[in-house]
FIRO-684473 format. One record per atom (N, C-alpha, C): atom name; x, y, z. Coordinates in Angstrom, 1 decimal. Example, Ala and Ser with C-alpha at 12.3 -4.5 7.8 and 13.67 -1.06 7.14 Angstrom:
BEGIN
+-------+--------+--------+--------+
| atome |      x |      y |      z |
+-------+--------+--------+--------+
|     N |   13.2 |   -5.7 |    7.8 |
|    CA |   12.3 |   -4.5 |    7.8 |
|     C |   13.2 |   -3.3 |    7.8 |
|     N |   12.8 |   -2.2 |    7.1 |
|    CA |   13.7 |   -1.1 |    7.1 |
|     C |   12.9 |    0.0 |    7.9 |
+-------+--------+--------+--------+
***
This chain:
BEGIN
+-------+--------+--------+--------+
| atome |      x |      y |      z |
+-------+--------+--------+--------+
|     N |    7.1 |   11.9 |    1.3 |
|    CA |    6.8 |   12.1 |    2.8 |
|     C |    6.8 |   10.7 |    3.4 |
|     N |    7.0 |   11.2 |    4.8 |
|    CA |    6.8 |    9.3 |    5.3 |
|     C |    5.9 |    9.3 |    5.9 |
|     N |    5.8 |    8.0 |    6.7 |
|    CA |    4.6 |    7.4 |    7.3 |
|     C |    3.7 |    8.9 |    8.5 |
|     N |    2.5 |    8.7 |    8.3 |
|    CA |    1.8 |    9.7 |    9.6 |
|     C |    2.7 |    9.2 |   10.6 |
|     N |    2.7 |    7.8 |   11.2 |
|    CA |    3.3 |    7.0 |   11.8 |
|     C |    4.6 |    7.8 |   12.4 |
|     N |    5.5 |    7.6 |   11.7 |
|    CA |    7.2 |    8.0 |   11.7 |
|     C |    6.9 |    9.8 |   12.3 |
|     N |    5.7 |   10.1 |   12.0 |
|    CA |    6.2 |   11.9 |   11.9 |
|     C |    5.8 |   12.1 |   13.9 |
|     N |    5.1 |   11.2 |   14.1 |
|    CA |    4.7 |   11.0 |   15.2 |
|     C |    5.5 |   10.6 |   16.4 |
|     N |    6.6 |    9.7 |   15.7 |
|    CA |    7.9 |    9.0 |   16.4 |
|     C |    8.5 |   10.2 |   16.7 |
|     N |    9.1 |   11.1 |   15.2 |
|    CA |    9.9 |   11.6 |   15.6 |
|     C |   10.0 |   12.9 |   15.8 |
|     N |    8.1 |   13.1 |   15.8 |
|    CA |    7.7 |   14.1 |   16.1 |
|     C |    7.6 |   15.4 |   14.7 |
|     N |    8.3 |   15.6 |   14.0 |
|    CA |    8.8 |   15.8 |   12.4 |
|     C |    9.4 |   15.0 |   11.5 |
|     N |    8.3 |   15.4 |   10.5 |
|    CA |    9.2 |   14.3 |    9.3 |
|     C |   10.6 |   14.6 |    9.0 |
|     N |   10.9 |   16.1 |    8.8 |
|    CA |   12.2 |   16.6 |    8.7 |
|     C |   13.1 |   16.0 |    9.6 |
|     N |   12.5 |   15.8 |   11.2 |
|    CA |   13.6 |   15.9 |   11.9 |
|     C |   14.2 |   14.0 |   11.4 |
|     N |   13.5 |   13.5 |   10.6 |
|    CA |   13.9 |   12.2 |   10.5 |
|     C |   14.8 |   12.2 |    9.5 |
|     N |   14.5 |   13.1 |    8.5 |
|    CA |   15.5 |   13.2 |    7.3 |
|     C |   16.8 |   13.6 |    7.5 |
|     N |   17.0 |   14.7 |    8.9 |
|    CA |   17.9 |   14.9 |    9.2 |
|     C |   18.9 |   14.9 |    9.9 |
|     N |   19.9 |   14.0 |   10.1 |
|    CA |   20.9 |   13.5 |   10.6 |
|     C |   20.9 |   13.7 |   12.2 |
+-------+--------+--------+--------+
***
């Protein structure tokens, strides 16, 4: 998983994993 941080950026961790 990533950062609490990052899930906050991008709002979803997933949505970071995915393209």
């Amino acid at each position: 998983l990533e950062e609490p941080d990052d899930w906050l950026r991008y709002g979803n961790p997933w949505e970071k994993a995915r393209p």
